[in-house]
C-alpha positions in Angstrom: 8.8 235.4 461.9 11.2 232.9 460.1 12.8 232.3 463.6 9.6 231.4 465.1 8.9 229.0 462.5 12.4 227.3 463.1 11.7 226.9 466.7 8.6 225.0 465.7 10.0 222.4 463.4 12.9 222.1 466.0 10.4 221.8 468.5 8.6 218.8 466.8 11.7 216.6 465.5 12.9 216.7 469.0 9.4 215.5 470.0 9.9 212.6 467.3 13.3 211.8 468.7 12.2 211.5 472.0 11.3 207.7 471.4 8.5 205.8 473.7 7.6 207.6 476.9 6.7 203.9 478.0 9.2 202.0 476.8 10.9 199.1 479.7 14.8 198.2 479.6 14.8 194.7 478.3 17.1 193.8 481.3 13.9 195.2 483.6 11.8 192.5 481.7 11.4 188.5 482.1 10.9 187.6 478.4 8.9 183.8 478.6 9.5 181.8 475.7 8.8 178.4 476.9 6.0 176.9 479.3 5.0 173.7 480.4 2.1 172.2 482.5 1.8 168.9 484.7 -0.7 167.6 486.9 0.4 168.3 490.5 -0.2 164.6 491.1 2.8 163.8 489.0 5.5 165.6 491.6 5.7 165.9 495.6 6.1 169.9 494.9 9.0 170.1 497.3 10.6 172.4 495.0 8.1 174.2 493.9 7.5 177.6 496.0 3.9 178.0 498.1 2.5 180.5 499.1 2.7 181.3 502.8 -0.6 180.8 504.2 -2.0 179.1 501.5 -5.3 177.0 501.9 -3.9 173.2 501.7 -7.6 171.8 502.1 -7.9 173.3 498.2 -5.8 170.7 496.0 -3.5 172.8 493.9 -4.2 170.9 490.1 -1.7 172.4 487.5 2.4 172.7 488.0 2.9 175.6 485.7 6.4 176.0 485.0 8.0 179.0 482.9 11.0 179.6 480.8 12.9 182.9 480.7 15.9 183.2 478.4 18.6 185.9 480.0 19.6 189.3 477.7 22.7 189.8 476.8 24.3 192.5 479.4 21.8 191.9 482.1 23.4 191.6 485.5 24.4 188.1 486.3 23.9 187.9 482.7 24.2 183.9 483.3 23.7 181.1 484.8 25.9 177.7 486.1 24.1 174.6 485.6 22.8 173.4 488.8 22.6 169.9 487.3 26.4 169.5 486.2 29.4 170.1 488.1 31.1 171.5 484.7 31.6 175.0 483.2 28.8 175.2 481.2 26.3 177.8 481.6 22.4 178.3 480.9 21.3 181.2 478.4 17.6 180.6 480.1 16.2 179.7 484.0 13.4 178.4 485.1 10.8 179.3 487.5 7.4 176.7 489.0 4.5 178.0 490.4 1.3 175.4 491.6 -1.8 176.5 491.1 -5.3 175.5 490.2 -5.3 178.6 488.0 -2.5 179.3 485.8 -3.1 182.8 485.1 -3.2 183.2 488.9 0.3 181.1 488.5 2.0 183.8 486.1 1.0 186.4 488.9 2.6 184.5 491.7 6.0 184.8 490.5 5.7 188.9 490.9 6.6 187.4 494.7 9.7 186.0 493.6 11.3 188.3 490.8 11.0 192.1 490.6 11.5 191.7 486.7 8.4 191.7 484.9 7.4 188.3 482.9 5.4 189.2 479.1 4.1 186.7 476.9 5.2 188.4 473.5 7.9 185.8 472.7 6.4 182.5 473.9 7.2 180.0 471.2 6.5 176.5 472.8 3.9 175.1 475.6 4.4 171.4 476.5 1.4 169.7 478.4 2.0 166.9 480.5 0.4 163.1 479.4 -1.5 162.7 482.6 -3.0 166.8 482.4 -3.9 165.6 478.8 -5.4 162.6 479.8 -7.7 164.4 482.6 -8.3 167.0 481.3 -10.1 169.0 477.7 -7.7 170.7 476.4 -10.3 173.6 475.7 -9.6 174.6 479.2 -5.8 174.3 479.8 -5.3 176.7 476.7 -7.9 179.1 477.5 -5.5 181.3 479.4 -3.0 181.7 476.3 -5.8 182.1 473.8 -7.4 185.2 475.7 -4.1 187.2 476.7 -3.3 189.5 474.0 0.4 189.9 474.9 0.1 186.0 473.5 0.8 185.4 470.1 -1.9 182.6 468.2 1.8 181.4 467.0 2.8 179.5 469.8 3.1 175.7 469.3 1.5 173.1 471.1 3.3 169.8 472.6 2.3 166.9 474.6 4.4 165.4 476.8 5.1 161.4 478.2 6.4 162.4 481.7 6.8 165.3 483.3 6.4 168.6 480.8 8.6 170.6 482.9 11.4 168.1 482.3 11.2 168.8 478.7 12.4 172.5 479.3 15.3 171.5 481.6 16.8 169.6 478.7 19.4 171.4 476.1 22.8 170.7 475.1 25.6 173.6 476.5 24.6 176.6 475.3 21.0 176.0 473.5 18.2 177.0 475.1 15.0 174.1 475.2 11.7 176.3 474.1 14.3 177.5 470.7 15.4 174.1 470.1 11.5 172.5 470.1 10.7 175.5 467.8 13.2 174.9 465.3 13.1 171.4 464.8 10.4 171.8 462.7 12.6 173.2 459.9 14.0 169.8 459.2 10.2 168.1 458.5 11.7 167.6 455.0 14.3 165.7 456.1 12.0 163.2 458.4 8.9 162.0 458.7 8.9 161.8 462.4 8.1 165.3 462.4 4.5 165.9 462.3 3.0 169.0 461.3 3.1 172.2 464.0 0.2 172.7 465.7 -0.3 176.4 467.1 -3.0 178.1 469.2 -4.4 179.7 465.9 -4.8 176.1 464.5 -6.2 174.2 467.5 -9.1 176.5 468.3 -11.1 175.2 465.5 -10.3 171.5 466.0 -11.4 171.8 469.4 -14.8 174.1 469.0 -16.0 171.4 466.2 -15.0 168.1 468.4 -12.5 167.1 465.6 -9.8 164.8 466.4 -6.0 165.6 465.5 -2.6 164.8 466.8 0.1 166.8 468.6 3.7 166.2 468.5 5.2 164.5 471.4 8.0 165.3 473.1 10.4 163.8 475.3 13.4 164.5 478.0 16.4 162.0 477.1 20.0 162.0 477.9 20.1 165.8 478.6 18.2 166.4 475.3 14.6 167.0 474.1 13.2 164.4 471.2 10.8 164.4 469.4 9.3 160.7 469.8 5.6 159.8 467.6 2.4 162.1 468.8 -0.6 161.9 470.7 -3.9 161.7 469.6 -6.7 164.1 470.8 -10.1 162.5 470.6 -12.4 165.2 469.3 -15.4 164.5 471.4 -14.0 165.2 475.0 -10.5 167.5 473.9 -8.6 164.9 475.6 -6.0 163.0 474.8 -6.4 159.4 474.2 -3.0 157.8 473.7 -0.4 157.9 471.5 1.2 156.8 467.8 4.9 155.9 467.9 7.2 157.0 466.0 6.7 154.4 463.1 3.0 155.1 463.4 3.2 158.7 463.1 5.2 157.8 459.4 2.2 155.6 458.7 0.1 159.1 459.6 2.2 161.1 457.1 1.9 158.7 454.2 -2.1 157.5 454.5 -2.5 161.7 454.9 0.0 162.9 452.6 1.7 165.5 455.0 4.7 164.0 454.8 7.2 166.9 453.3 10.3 164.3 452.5 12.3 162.0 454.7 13.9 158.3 454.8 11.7 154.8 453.9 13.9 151.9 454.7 13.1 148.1 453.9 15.4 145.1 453.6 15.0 142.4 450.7 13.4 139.2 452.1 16.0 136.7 450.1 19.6 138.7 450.7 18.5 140.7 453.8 20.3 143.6 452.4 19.5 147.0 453.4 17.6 149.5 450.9 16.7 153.1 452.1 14.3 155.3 449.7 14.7 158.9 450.4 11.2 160.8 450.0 11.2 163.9 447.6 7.5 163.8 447.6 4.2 162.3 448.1 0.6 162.5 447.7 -2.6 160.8 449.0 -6.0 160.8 448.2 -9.0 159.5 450.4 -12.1 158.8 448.6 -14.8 157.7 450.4 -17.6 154.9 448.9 -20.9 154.1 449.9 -23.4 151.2 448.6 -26.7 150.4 449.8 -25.7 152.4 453.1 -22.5 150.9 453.6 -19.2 153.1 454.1 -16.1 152.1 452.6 -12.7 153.9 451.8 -9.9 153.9 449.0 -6.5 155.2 449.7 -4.4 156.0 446.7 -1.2 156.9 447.7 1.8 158.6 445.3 5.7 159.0 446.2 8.7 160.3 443.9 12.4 159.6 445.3 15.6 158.2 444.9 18.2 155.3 445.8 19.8 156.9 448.9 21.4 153.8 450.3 22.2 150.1 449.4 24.2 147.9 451.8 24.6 144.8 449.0 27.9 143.2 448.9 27.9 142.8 445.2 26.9 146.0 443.9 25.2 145.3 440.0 24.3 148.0 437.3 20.3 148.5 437.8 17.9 147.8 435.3 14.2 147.8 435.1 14.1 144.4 436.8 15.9 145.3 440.2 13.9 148.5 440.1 11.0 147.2 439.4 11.4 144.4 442.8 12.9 147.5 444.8 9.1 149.8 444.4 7.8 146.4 444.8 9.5 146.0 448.8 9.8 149.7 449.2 5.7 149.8 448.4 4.7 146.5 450.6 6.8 148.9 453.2 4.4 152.0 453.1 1.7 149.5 452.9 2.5 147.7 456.3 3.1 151.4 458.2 -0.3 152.8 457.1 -2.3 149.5 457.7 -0.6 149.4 461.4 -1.5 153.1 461.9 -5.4 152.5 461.0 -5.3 149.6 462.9 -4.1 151.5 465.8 -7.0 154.1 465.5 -9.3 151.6 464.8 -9.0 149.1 467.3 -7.0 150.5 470.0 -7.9 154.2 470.2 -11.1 154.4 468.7 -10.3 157.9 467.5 -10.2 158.7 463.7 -7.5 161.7 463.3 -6.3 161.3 459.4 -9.0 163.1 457.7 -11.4 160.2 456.7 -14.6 161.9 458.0 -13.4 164.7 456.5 -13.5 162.9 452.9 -16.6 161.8 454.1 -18.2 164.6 454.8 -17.1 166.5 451.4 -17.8 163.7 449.1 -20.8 162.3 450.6 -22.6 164.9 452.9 -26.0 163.2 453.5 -24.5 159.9 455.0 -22.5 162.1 457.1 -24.6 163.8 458.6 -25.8 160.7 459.6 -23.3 159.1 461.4 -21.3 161.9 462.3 -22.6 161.9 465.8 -20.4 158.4 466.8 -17.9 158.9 463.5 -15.3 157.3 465.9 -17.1 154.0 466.2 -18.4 153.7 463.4 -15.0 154.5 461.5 -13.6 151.7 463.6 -16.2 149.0 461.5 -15.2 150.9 458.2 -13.3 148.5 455.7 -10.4 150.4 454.0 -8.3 149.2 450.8 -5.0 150.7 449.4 -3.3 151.6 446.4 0.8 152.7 446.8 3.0 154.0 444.0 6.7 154.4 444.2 8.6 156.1 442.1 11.8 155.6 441.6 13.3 158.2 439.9 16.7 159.1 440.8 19.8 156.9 441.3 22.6 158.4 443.0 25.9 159.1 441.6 26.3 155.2 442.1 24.9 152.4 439.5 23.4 155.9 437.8 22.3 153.6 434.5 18.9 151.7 434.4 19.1 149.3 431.9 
């Protein structure tokens, strides 16, 4: 009897031991982690593969192109560059499909591969400028938001140029879709660096027709950048233009979503350089309304330090040079949030810095009533400022404040 019993137990830690009965060797498996989609219209496609027989009266729409990074201990575990004659080698490849569906596009590289491709590691899709442009958005993510192997994690980019070019970019031995991911860990170190934007996050935007801004990303001298952002106009998911790179500061001062970076001015009378790093700031839009009329009040609040003076007579600080330093770095913030709601205002007609939002909470009646053309009428709306600079920290340099 006690032997029987000891079969049984044996019996079921062997089944437990077993492991997954429909598990897949990783070096069986194409693991995407990067994708990016242009309008066919922006390449001749003479490197992209067709489908034999394929209906050329049906315009093909979408360039689809999808990064694999290569496992360790695969076969041919990598790969030479084919756009350098050196040594180096690619930890990733590349494969293009054209399609007017891109679902249909993932399927069409089971011709070409006899690996599987899986979604569970995507981190990064980049979307060209001119698919943004012609397109809602609603539609080119619809794909990634319905397949379950695709995590609501993955970040969204847009792209001046060609999207694909984005993920061809990497210094030896990086990989492109890790690189856009992680740069978001230094957004306390610049301001450039606007906050990520994920599936999960862009659903709602684009279901209640609210504007907002994705980061833009560039191909440059065998490297991806990460240059200003564009601006998705809420009422058609499209995407409108763009902020540079000193507009997109503007954005994270007039917002507050700035998490720390560099504000640089020069004095008017020596022309000497003064850079302020950001440890924090704050901004508060109130929203006003008399006899019908809309207005809005900006107060914005920064605490830093001295990071940098280039004077060639250094003096001990006291409250008077600190006092004229907030005054330039100030008149600084005050110039890059005025050109940023200019920008929206008159150029892109497109309100994506939270002022309806203000609205809307503060004020919920006049919403209502003008929320139906917020963009134009925001484009009418006078707007006033308030900026504080702290200074509170002086380096190891001049460190007394007399």
């Amino acid at each position: 009897m006690k032997k029987w019993r000891l079969w049984i137990v044996l019996s079921v830690l062997c089944s437990l031991l077993s492991g997954c009965w429909s598990s897949t060797p990783i070096e069986e498996l194409n693991m995407q982690i990067g994708v990016a989609l242009d309008s066919a219209e922006e390449s001749g496609g003479g490197e992209i593969a067709k489908s034999e027989g394929e209906n050329h009266t049906k315009p093909t729409k979408i360039i689809s192109t999808y990064q694999f990074t290569i496992p360790q201990g695969s076969g041919g575990a990598v790969m030479k560059s084919s756009s350098s004659s050196s040594s180096s080698f690619k930890n990733y490849y590349n494969m293009s499909e054209t399609s007017d569906s891109i679902f249909e596009a993932m399927r069409q590289l089971s011709l070409r591969t006899r690996r599987t491709p899986i979604g569970h590691h995507l981190k990064v899709i980049v979307i060209s400028e001119k698919l943004a442009r012609s397109n809602n958005l609603t539609k080119i993510i619809d794909f990634f938001t319905r397949d379950n192997d695709i995590r609501p994690s993955v970040m969204l980019f847009v792209s001046k140029g060609m999207a694909k070019d984005v993920l061809e970019n990497a210094l030896p031995g990086q990989t492109p879709a890790f690189v856009l991911e992680g740069i978001f860990n230094n957004r306390d170190r610049n301001m450039g660096i606007w906050e990520p934007v994920t599936l999960a996050k862009v659903v709602g935007p684009l279901q209640g027709k609210k504007s907002f801004l994705l980061q833009n990303v560039i191909a440059i001298n065998q490297e991806t950048k990460l240059s200003g952002a564009g601006v998705i106009k809420g009422t058609t998911g499209k995407l409108v233009g763009f902020l540079d790179e000193s507009e997109l500061e503007g954005m994270a001062w007039l917002t507050g979503k700035g998490l720390g970076g560099v504000l640089k001015t020069y004095n008017p009378d020596t022309n000497d350089l003064l850079t302020y790093e950001v440890k924090s700031m704050h901004s508060k839009i109130k929203a006003n309304v008399n006899n019908g009329q809309i207005s809005f009040n900006v107060k914005i609040k920064s605490t830093g330090r001295y990071a940098e003076v280039f004077a060639e007579k250094p003096k001990k600080l006291h409250d008077g040079i600190v006092k004229k330093d907030k005054a330039l770095l100030q008149k600084r913030v005050l110039e890059m949030v005025q050109t940023t709601v200019t920008k929206m205002q008159k150029e892109l007609h497109t309100e994506a810095a939270g002022f309806g939002t203000s609205l809307h909470n503060q004020h919920p009646a006049v919403w209502r009533s003008v929320k139906d053309n917020w963009d134009e009428t925001f484009s009418q709306i006078p707007i006033t400022y308030e900026v504080n600079v702290n200074i509170e920290e002086y380096g190891a340099s001049d460190t007394t404040a007399e």
